[in-house]
Steps between C-alpha positions, in 0.01 A plus 500: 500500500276466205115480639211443323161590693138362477348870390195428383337672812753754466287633121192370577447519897418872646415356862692295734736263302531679243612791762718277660681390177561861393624579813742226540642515189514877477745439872732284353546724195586757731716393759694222250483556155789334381265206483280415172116510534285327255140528557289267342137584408203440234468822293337793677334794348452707839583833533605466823722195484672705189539793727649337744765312273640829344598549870726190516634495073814234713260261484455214268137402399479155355145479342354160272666450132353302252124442401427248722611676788405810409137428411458281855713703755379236794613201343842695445541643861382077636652285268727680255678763718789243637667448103544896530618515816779218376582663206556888741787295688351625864684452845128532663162527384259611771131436495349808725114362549479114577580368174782358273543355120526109461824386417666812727763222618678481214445894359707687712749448811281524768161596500299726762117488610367791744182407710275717624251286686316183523153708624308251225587265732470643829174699420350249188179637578602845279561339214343294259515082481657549105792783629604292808602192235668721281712702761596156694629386191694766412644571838544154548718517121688805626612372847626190363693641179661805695889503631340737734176585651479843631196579783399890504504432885492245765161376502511444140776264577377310769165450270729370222627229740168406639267528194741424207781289694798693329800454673608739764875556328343548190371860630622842567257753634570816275281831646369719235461867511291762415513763194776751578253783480378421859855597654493859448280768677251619310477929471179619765378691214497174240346303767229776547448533138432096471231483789362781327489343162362132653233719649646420906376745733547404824808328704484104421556139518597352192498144386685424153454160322278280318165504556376114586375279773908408603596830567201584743419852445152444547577441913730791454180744421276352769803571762506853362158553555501372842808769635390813676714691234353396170286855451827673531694249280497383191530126325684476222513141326735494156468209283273312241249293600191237335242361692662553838543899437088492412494359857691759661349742349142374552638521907643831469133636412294294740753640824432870354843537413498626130666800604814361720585183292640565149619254252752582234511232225714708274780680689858470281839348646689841539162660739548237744777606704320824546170316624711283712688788671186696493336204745480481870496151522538224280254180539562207344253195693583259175475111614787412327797631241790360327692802645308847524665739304254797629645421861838611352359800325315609821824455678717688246249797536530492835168419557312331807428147404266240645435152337445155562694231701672193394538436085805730388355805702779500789768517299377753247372737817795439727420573876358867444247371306111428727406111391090416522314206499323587139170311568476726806343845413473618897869403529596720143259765639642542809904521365381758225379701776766437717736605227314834419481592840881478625721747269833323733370184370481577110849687533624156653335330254651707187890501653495121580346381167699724292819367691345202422427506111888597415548142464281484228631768313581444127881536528504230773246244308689502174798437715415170667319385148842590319687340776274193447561480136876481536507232783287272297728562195 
């Protein structure tokens, strides 16, 4: 099959999509390379994005020709990408975040869209009046043009038939995975080393993700303050943060707890698996996700995990996994406790979710999304 790829987050996106487009792409090169990539992006001058494509020189990277579409790479990637997709002869062309060209119908066979969630709808109050318009529209757009529709997991697809009305044939839920890196154990003496370096001195409870109002780490720190283990404990929160993080941060010195709650804003990919199987528990109270890839890289590490109910959180945690109300602290209080307290318990928890997690491993992903490309073919 000859595949061309939406890869603009792929060049330009270090966080989430752009993680999850690396990452899918980088499984289908390595489990079935006899098919074509093309990977279509604006230009990119990052060091990282080059970096990572000497890994991968079987891929194809389509960038903007011409002075038009050179000089205004967004009109290129919206309204002039289709007329190179025609002229690349492509079986599929799969848009990874939300959005695909005009004209798709007629520039390629059949045409993918992957959605990751509708939480502009569900949860409008997070975003502003201007991005809700534009997103609707181009969701909207994508849903309709698409062969295929692919939800990262079940609630995704049961919001795509109640908020955009997209026809339930019209969607396959494809599970993503989580970087490679997170299978393997990590050496005692590496892990050591990178608690060392990040300045963690004392056994911990580590949150990973971005810093904002959605993902509720500000309840997380007022549960942590509230367990009779927090002196002995530390509270590790990883991610970047705005306005919210001044918040937290503002709360983490009126509790008294400047010396148990640490934020990391700049930790690098390849440290996390050692903070993550450093951690005694993993917390992650977020209202709502398109998926929660951190629940997978807790589970991977073998690590105790406790999160939120309903949204994608079930299926991500499996039934090893403790599921809080996250607008009750007392409730998250108590389980964290719980959890530290009963070593029987956090073994349970680590055998079950890793048992668990195996069906979101890389090999088994690219799999069902190769699979998927050949049946609509």
């Amino acid at each position: 099959m000859r595949i061309g790829f939406d890869a603009k987050r792929i060049f330009h996106n270090f966080r989430g999509l752009g993680n999850y487009s690396r990452t899918l792409v980088e499984g289908l090169q390595k489990y079935y390379p006899d098919n074509e990539y093309l990977l279509y992006t604006p230009p990119f001058n990052d060091g990282r994005a080059e970096e990572w494509l000497r890994k991968y020189p079987n891929f194809e990277v389509v960038k903007p020709s011409g002075v038009l579409s050179r000089n205004l790479t967004s009109v290129w990637r919206s309204l002039l990408l289709s007329n190179t997709l025609k002229k690349d002869q492509l079986d599929i062309y799969h848009g990874l975040s939300h959005e695909l060209p005009p004209g798709i119908q007629k520039a390629c066979k059949k045409s993918v869209v992957t959605i990751h969630d509708l939480i502009f709808l569900r949860f409008p109050e997070f975003f502003p009046w201007i991005d809700r318009k534009v997103y609707f529209k181009k969701f909207t757009h994508a849903c309709e043009s698409a062969d295929l529709v692919l939800a990262i997991c079940e609630q995704t697809k049961s919001d795509l038939i109640e908020f955009l009305k997209v026809p339930e044939e019209k969607i396959r839920v494809a599970y993503q995975s989580c970087h490679p890196r997170f299978y393997n154990k990590v050496a005692p003496a590496d892990i050591k080393y990178t608690l060392e370096k990040a300045g963690i001195s004392q056994p911990y409870i580590l949150y990973v993700g971005a810093i904002e109002e959605r993902k509720n780490a500000l309840s997380l720190v007022k549960a942590f303050s509230r367990i009779d283990q927090h002196r002995d404990h530390q509270l590790v929160l990883i991610g970047r943060g705005k306005e919210y993080l001044r918040q937290i941060e503002k709360t983490v010195t009126e509790l008294g707890l400047t010396d148990q709650v640490k934020i990391l804003s700049n930790i690098e990919d390849p440290d996390l698996p050692a903070l993550f199987q450093g951690a005694k528990l993993f917390c992650y109270p977020s209202f709502f996700e398109g998926f929660g890839i951190p629940i997978l890289q807790a589970l991977f590490s073998e690590v105790p995990v406790i999160t939120s109910t309903g949204s994608c959180f079930p299926e991500a945690g499996g039934v090893g996994t403790v599921y809080i109300d996250p607008k009750d602290i007392e409730e998250l209080a108590c389980e964290i406790s719980n959890v530290l307290e009963d070593d029987e318990k956090q073994a349970m928890m680590k055998r079950v979710g890793r048992e668990h997690v195996e069906k979101f491993h890389w090999q088994n992903t690219s799999g069902q999304l190769n699979t998927t490309f050949r049946e609509l073919l």
